[in-house]
N, C-alpha and C positions, 0 to 999 in steps of 0.2 A: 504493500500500500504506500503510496506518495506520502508526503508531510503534507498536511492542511497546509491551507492560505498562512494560517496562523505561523508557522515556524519558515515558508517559503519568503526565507529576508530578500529585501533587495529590490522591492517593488518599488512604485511611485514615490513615496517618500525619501528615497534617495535623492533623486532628480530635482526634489525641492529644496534642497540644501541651498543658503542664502550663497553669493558672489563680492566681491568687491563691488561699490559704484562704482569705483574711479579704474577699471583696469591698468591705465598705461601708470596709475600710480603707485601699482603693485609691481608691473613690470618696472618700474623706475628700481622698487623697494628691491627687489632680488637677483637683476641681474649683476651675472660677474660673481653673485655668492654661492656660498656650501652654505647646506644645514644638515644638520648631524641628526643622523637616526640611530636612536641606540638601540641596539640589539642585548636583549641579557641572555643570552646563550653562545657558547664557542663559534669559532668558522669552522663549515660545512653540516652542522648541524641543521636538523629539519628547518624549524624555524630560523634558520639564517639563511637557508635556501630562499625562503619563503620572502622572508625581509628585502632583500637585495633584488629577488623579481619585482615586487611593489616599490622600491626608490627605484630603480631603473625607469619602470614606466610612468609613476605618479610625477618624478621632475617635467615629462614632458609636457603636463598638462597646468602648467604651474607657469603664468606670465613674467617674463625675464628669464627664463631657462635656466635658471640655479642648478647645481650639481646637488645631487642625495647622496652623503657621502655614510655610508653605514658603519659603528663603531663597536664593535663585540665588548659588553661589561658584562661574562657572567657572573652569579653569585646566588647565593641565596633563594632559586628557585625565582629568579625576576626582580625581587626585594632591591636586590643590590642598584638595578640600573634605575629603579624606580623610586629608591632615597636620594640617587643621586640629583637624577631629575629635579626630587624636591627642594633637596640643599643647597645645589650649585649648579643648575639650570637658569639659564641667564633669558629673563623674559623677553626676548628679542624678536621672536618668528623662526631663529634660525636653530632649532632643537625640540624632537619630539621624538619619543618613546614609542616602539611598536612591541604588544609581545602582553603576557598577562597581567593580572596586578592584584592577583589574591587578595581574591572578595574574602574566603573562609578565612584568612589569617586575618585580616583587616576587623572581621566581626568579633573575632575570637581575642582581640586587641594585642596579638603577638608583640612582645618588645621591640624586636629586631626591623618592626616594617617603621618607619617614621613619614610617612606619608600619607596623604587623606587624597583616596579616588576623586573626592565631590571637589576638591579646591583645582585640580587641574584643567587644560583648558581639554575640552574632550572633541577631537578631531573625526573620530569614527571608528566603527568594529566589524569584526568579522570573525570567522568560523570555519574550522573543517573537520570530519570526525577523527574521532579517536579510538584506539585499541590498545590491546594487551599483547606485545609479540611473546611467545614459549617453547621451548625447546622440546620433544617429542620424546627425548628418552630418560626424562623423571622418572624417579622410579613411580610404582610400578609398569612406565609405561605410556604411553597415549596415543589411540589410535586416532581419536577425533577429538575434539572439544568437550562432547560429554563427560569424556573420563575427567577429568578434571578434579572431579570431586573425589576420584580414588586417588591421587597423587597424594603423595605423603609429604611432609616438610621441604619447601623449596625455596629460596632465594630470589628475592624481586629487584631488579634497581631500576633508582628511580632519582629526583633531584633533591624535592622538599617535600613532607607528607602534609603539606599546606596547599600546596602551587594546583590549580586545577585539573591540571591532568595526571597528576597522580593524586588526588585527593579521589576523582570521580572513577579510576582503575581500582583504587584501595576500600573505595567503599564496593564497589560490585565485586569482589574478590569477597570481606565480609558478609556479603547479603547472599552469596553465591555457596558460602558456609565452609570455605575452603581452606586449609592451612600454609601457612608460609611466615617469611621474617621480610620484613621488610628495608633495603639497605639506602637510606637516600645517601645525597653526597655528592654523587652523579653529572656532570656537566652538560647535560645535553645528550642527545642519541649517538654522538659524533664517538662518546665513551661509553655508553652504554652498550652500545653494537660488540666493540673487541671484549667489552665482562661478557656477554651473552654467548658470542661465538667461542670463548677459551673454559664455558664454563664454569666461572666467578660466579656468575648468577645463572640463573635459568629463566627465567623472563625479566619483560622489561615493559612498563609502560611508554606506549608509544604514541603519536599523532599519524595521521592517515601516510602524512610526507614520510616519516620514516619507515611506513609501513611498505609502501612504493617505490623511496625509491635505492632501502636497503637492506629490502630482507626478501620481498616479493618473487624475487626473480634468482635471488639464491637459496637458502635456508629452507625457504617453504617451499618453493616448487621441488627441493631435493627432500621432500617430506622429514626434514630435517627439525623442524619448527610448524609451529600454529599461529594464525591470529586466532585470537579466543573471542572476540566478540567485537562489534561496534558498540557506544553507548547509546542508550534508545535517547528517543525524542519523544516531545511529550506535547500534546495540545494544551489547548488556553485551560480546557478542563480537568487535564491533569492524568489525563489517557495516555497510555506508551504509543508510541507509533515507531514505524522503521521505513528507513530513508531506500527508495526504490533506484538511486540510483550505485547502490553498494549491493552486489550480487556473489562475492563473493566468502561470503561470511555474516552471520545472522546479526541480527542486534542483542542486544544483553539480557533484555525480558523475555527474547524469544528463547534464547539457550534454558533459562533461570525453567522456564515452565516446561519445557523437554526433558529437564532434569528431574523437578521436583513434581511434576505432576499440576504447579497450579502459580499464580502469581505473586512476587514477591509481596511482604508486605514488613510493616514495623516502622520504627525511628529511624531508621539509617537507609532507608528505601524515600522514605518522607526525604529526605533530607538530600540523599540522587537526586530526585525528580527535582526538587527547589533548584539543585546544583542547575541539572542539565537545561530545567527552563530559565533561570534569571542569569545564569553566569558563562556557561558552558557559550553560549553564543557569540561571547565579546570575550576571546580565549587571543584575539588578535585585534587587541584594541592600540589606537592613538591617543599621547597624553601628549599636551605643549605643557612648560610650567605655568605656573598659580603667576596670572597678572601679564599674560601676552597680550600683545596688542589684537583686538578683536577683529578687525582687518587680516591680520595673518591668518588666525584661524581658520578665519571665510575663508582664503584662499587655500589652505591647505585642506580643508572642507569639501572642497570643489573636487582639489583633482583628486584625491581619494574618489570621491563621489563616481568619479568618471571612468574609475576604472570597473565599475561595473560594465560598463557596455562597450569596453577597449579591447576587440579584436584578439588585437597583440596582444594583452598582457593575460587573457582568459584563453591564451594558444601557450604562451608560454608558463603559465603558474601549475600548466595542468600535466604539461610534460616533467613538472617537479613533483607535485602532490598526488599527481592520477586521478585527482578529480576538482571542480570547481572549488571557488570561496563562496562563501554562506556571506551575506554582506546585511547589517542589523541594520535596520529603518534607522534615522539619525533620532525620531522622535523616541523610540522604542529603546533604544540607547542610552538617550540622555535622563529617561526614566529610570530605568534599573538602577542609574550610580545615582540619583536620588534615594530609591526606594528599598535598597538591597541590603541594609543593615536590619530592616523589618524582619525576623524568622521568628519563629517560636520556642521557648525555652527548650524544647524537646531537641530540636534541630539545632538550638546554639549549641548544646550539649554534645551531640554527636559533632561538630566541627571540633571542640573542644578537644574529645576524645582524640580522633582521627590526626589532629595536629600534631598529636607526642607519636605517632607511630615511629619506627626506628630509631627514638632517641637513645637508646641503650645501645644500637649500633655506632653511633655516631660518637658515643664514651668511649667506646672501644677503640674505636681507630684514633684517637686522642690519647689514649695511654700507650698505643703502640708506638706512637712518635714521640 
């Protein structure tokens, strides 16, 4: 089944995205210049793929033709390039953040984030699914996906057990009722690939890009490895749904009730579904710092905007990800980072929980140094 209207981002309200009045004022303002896109994850990493396809094509739709010069600051699962942002982000036009910005850590009021989503200037977001890559010869075994549940203790890595896509892998692992340790740490897929392949770990949560375009065509077609699942999608109503243009591997509700005979349910299912519909969507969002001039943003506003219906750049993003970006209505956007601290005690709870996952890993590799 297709995703409703409801989750098919990218419609009309893109298009309405405001502009400069003054074009040649903009071109005045940026030709001749760089603005820096930070990326907080390694080079060659999924989302650095990703990144560096969108400044390539977004500068050209940007008056004065500035260069998008993109700067790798991993750290902390995002954290790190999104403090900097906040700290020493020079309110200019010429600097903005792509990449996620841990809504769960943020509610959960983690120490280490020092930044507030709602103060920054918010450019636009996007989306592409996510999975679980796993190695097939855990013991006991795995002929498919189902088994899954017969695996005995296995080894995950991952970045932050905050950061969205490993929060939304770590929760359906949980609700999936399954055993493992989880390791963050992790830099990106760029390192998680050679733990997976040497066997350090045996799965790895991944984004669709990593799924595409570094395991697909090795690992798994040599039945060497599994994707375990896509995460479902869920209407306004709060029904699972699965995305029609992903065939080759189920979504997570659909394995969850193959397994167990019936539909997940609980706090930490509540608390997916929250994920998937308010946050999971803007997993590749734009921040400018707190106090850009409003004029930039419009402009930067624009050619994001535009890359929804650019040829080029939905020929080339797809030959990296294997499949389209999900692109969130700007209104529908600008809503969520209003309204997304709202959850329910039940749900702050399980965020709570979910955030210490492999913190005793992470003492560990602290006493070994």
């Amino acid at each position: 089944m297709r995703i409703v209207k409801h989750f098919a981002f990218g419609v009309a309200a893109i298009g309405a995205l405001a502009v400069l009045a003054a074009p040649s004022a903009e071109a005045q303002f940026y030709k001749g210049k760089n603005i820096t896109m930070l990326v907080p994850v390694p080079g060659g990493s999924g989302l650095d793929l990703m990144a560096r396809t969108v400044a390539r094509h977004m500068e050209k739709h940007i008056a004065g033709n500035p260069n998008i010069v993109p700067r790798n600051m991993p750290g902390g699962g995002g954290v790190s390039s999104l403090n900097y942002l906040s700290d020493k982000g020079r309110p200019d036009g010429l600097i903005f953040n792509f990449g996620p910005w841990n809504a769960a850590g943020v509610i959960a009021k983690l120490k280490m984030i020092r930044y507030n989503p709602s103060d920054f200037g918010f450019i636009g977001a996007s989306s592409s699914p996510q999975t679980t890559i796993m190695r097939t010869d855990v013991a006991p075994g795995m002929k498919t996906v189902d088994d899954i549940v017969k695996v005995e203790l296995f080894n995950i890595g991952g970045r932050t057990a905050d950061r969205e896509l490993d929060l939304a892998g770590n929760l359906a692992l949980d609700i999936m009722g399954v055993r493992y340790r989880y390791i963050p740490g992790f830099r990106g897929m760029a390192k998680i690939k050679p733990a997976l392949l040497g066997n350090e770990v045996q799965a790895g949560h991944s984004g669709y890009t990593g799924f595409h375009k570094f395991f697909r065509d090795g690992v798994i077609k040599e039945g060497k490895a599994l994707a375990l699942w896509y995460h479902s999608y869920f209407d306004i109503n709060g029904n699972a749904l699965t995305n029609a243009d992903i065939t080759e591997f189920d979504a997570f509700h659909v394995v969850y009730k193959r397994v167990h005979g019936k539909m997940p349910s609980g706090d930490k299912w509540e608390a997916y579904k929250w994920l998937r519909s308010n946050i999971s969507p803007m997993s590749q969002t734009l921040f400018t710092p707190k106090g850009t001039p409003q004029a930039a943003i419009d402009a930067l506003r624009a050619a994001y905007a535009k890359l929804k219906d650019d040829p080029d750049f939905n020929r080339d993003i797809k030959k990296i990800t294997g499949i389209a970006f999900t692109f969130v209505p700007f209104d529908q956007g600008a809503k969520i980072l209003k309204t997304f601290r709202n959850v329910s005690p039940e749900i702050l709870a399980v965020f709570k929980e979910m955030a210490k996952k492999g913190e005793e890993n992470v003492s560990k590799k602290k006493r070994k140094k």
